[in-house]
PANU-770221 format. One record per residue (C-alpha): x negated, y negated, z negated; residue in one letter. Coordinates in pm, whole numbers, padded with zeros to 5 digits, always signed. Example, Ala and Ser with C-alpha at 12.3 -4.5 7.8 and 13.67 -1.06 7.14 Angstrom:
REM residues 2
-01230+00450-00780A/-01367+00106-00714S/
REM end
This chain:
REM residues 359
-11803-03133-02119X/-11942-03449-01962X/-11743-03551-01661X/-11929-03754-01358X/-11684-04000-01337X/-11741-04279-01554X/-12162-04238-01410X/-12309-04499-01177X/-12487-04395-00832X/-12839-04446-01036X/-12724-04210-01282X/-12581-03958-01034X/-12913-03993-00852X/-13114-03952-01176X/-12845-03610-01197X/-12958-03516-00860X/-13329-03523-00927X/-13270-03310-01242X/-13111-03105-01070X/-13416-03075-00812X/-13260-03188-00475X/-13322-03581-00333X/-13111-03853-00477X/-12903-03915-00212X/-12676-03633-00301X/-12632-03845-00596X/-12535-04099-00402X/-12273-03845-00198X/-12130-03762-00483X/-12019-04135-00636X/-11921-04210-00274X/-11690-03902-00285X/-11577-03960-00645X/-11521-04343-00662X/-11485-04394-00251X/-11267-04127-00136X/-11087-04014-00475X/-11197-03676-00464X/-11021-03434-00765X/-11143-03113-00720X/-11508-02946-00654X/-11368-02752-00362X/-11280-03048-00191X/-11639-03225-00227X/-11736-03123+00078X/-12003-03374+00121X/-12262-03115-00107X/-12342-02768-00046X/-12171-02500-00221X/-12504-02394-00450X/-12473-02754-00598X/-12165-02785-00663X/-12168-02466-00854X/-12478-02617-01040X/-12296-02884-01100X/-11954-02742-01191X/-12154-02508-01454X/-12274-02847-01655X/-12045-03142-01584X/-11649-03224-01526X/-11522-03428-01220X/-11302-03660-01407X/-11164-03732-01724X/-10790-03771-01628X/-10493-03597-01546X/-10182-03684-01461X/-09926-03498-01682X/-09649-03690-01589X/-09483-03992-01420X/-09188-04249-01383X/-09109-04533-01124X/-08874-04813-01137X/-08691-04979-00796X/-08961-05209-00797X/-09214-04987-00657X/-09364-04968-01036X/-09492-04644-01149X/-09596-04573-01471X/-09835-04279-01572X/-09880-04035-01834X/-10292-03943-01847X/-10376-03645-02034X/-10742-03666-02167X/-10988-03387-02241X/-10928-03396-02618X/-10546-03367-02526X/-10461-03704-02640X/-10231-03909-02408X/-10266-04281-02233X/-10075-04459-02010X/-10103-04667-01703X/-09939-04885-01459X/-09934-04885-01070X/-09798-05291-00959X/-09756-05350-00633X/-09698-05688-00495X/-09622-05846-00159X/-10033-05887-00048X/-10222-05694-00353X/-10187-05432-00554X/-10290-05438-00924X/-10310-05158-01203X/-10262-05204-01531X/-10507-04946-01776X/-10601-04855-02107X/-10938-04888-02337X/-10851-04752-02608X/-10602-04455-02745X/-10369-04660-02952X/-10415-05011-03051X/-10570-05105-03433X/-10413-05462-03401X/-10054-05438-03537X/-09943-05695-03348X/-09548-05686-03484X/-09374-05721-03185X/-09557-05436-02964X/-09482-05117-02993X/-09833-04984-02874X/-09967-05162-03235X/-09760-04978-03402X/-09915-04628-03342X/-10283-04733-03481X/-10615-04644-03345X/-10707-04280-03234X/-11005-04354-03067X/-11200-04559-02803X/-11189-04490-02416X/-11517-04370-02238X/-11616-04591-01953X/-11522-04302-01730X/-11210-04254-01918X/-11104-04674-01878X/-11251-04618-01478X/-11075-04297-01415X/-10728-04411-01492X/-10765-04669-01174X/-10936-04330-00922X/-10635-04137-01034X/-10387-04433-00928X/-10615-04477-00634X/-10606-04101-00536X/-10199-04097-00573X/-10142-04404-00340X/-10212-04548+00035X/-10226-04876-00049X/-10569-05013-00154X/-10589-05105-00518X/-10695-05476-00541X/-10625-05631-00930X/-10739-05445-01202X/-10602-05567-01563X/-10686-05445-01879X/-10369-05498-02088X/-10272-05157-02163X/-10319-04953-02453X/-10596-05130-02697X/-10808-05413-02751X/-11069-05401-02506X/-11291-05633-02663X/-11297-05401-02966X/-11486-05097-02763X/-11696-05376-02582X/-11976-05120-02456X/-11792-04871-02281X/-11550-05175-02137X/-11830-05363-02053X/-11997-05095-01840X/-11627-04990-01696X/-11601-05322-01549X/-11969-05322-01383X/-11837-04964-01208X/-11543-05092-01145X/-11671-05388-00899X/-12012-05210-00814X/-11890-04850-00767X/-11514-04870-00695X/-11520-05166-00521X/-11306-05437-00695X/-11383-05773-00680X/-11513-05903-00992X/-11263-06247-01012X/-11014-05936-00919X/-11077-05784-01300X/-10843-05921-01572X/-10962-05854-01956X/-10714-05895-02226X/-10766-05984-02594X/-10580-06051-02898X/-10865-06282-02989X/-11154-06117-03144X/-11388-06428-03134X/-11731-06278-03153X/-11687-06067-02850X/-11536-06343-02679X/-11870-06517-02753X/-12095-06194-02643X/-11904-06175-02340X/-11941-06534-02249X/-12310-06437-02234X/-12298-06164-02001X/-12180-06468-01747X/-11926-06241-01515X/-11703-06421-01311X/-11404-06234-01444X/-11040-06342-01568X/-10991-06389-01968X/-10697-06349-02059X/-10566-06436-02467X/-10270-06340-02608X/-10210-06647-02820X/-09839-06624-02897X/-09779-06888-03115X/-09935-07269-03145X/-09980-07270-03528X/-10146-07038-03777X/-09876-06925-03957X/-09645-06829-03723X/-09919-06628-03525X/-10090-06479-03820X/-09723-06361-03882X/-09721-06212-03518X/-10084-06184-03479X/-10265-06072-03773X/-10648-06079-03637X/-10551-06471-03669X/-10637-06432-04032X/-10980-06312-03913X/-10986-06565-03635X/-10753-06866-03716X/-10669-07086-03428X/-10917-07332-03389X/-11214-07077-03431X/-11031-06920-03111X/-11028-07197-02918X/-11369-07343-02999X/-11493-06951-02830X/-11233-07027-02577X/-11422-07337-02458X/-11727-07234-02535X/-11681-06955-02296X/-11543-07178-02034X/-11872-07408-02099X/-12088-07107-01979X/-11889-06899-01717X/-11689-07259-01545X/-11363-06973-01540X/-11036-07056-01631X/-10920-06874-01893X/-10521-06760-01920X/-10319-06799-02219X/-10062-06545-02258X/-09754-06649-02459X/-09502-06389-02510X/-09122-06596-02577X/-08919-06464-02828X/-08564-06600-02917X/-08568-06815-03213X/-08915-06715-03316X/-09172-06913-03066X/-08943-07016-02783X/-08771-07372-02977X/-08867-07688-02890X/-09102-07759-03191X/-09349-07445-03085X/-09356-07588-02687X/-09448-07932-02803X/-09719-07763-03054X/-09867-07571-02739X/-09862-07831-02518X/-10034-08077-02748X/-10300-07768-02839X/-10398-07648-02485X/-10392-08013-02318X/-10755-08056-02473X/-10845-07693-02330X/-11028-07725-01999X/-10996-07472-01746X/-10667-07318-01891X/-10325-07227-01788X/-10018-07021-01959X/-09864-06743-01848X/-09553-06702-02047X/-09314-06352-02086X/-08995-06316-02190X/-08955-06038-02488X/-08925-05687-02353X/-08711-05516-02575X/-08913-05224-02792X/-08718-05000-03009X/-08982-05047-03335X/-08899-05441-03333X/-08540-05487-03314X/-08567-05812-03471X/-08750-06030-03195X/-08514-06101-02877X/-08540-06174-02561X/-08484-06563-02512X/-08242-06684-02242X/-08322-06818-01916X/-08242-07221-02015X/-08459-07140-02339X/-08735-07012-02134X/-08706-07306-01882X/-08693-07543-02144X/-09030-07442-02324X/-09162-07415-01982X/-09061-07812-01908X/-09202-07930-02238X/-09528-07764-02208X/-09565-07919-01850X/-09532-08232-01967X/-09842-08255-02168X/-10042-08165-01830X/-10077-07814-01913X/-10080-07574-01573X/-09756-07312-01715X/-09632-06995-01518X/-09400-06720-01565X/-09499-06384-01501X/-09354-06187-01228X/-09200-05922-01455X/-09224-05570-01307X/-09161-05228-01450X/-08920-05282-01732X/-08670-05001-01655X/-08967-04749-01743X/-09101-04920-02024X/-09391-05013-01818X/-09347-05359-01932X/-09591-05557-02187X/-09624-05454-02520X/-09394-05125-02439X/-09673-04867-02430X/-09572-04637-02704X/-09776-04346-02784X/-09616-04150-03028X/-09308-04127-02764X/-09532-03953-02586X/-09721-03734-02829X/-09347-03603-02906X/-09267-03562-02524X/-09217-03752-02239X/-08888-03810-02032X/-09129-03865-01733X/-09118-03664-01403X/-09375-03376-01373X/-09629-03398-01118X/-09752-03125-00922X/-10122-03038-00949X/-10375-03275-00716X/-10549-03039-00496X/-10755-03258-00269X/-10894-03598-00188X/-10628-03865-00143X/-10530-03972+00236X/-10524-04310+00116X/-10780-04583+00145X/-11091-04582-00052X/
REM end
């Protein structure tokens, strides 16, 4: 069944005229869905009971459910989503001193392979829904008081890989639900004629690329789109879509003992990313996965050391503000055959209402 999350307030007008009553119910009913969080038909007050019965008979609310959860002492909570086809996502509630970000899913699984995450391991089941990538932040929304700010897409899957339904996620995401677009993160491995396409849509969102290494063979090792999309066919997209959108784009670089953290891979990086305009690189230490044992975390003075080196060629280098490791909410730790086979997770009880919580 259809669900009417995931629809835009034309649409839900256009649903209201089929329906034969005047759009503006349409337009309660995304203000209820996307505004106040509302779960459950009994609690959409807003329309009469006749329509809502209409409605009930051909649509769903929402895609989402939350099966299960965990939180660390950090204030991160991680959730298992059920979906209507009973496979399973995750995603990430972050809060941080003055915003609040989530972390979500586009896609069930990940067809990247990426070696050192354990979400590329699992394969592809299917693309997200743009009501399926949009519900995941309503259902965090509904489950907390504080407003949701930062929206990232570095879950489960290669967003730029189910462009469409990503694509129209983000446009509810800022129109409908209210987050700012610079506030919207997209994450890709580097699939270069996307990168291109979305250049063109000229949205003044964050790119994020998961670079990884500063040479071809090291990242087609890690990496192995690169074989598709070598290095310098990704950055010539990377500046061409700084060229058209005038946003920085963010290198991710995940540091991994002995593998991309030595001296000879910061000095490649800096001297590769110093003729990148509007760049910077956000680099993570290795969270530990149990499906690559091999790759390590690196120490601090390794860490600091790359960091140093990459500085000095003028490149603008951070290191993220790591949040959620205790529960595996960490990057590259989304596993989903874990969950498939059961989750640890604490049970939630069933929403009943709208959340209390802003909107």
């Amino acid at each position: 069944m259809e669900t009417l999350v995931g629809h835009t307030i034309e649409e839900m007008e256009g649903i209201a005229k089929a329906l034969e009553v005047p759009a503006f119910r349409g337009r309660q009913l995304a203000a209820a869905l996307y505004g106040r969080q509302v779960r459950t038909w009994d609690a959409l007050t807003d329309l009469p009971r006749e329509l809502r019965g209409r409605l009930a008979e051909q649509y769903a609310l929402a895609p989402c459910h939350v099966r299960s959860s965990s939180a660390a002492p950090d204030g991160t909570v991680k959730y298992l989503l059920s979906l209507p086809d009973d496979e399973v996502i995750e995603s990430v509630f972050l809060p941080y001193p003055g915003r609040t970000s989530v972390c979500i899913s586009s896609q069930v699984g990940c067809p990247m392979a990426c070696s050192f995450c354990a979400t590329g391991t699992e394969g592809l089941a299917r693309n997200l829904s743009a009501g399926e990538i949009v519900d995941q932040v309503v259902q965090m929304q509904a489950l907390h008081s504080e407003r949701i700010t930062h929206v990232v897409l570095m879950g489960m899957g290669e967003p730029l890989l189910n462009y469409d339904s990503v694509l129209k996620a983000i446009r509810l995401l800022n129109n409908e639900v209210g987050i700012a677009m610079r506030h919207i993160t997209v994450s890709t491995v580097g699939v270069v004629p996307n990168i291109l396409k979305l250049a063109e849509e000229d949205l003044q969102l964050t790119l994020a690329v998961s670079l990884h290494a500063p040479n071809d063979t090291l990242r087609s090792e890690l990496v192995p789109l690169n074989n598709k999309y070598p290095i310098a066919r990704l950055m010539e997209a990377c500046r061409a879509y700084t060229d058209k959108t005038k946003r920085r784009i963010t290198f991710e670089y995940v540091l991994m003992s002995g593998v991309n953290d030595t001296e000879k891979e910061a000095h490649e990086l800096g001297r590769l990313l110093r003729a990148q305009p509007l760049s910077s690189v956000n680099v993570i230490p290795y969270n530990s996965t149990d499906v690559a044992p091999r790759y390590k975390r690196p120490t601090p003075e390794a860490a600091r050391r790359f960091q140093q080196i990459v500085t000095s060629y003028g490149v603008t280098i951070t290191q993220r503000q790591e949040r959620g490791h205790r529960i595996a909410a960490a990057c590259g730790q989304l596993k989903r055959s874990a969950l498939r086979a059961g989750s640890s997770m604490r049970p939630l009880p069933m929403l009943t209402g709208a959340s209390s919580g802003a909107g």
